[in-house]
N, C-alpha and C positions, 0 to 999 in steps of 0.2 A: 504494500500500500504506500508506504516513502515511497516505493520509487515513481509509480505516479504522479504521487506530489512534486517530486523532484522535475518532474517533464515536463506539468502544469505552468511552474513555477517560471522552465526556459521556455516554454514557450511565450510565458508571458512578455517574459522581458524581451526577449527578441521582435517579438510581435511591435512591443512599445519603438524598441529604437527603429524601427523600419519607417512607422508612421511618423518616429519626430523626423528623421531624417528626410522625408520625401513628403513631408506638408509644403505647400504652396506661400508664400509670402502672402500679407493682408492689408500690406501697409498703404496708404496715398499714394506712393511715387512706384510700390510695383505694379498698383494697378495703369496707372500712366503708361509702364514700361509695356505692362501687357498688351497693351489698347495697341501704343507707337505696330511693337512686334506684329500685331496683326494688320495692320492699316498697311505697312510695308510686304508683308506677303500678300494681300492685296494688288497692290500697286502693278501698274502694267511696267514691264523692264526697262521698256523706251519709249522713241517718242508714237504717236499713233502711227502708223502706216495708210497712207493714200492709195486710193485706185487711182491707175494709169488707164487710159483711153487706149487703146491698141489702133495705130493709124493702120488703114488699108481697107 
């Protein structure tokens, strides 16, 4: 029966540091950052591209 507990016990703390480690920031200026990030993946890479008229 310890050693159940004993597994319980790692798994718990393991479980804990996983989630602090890989939480999201909450702060003002990450969400800023988040926002920028997405608006830039967004964004077309250049300038637009025009249709040419084909002479003939």
């Amino acid at each position: 029966m310890e050693f159940l507990g004993l597994a319980l016990g790692v798994i718990i703390v393991g479980v804990t540091i996983v989630m602090i480690r890989n939480r999201r920031p909450r702060g003002l200026q990450a969400g800023i950052d988040e926002f920028a990030a997405r608006r830039d993946a967004l964004a077309p890479d250049g300038p637009p591209r025009t249709r040419s008229r084909r002479a003939g």
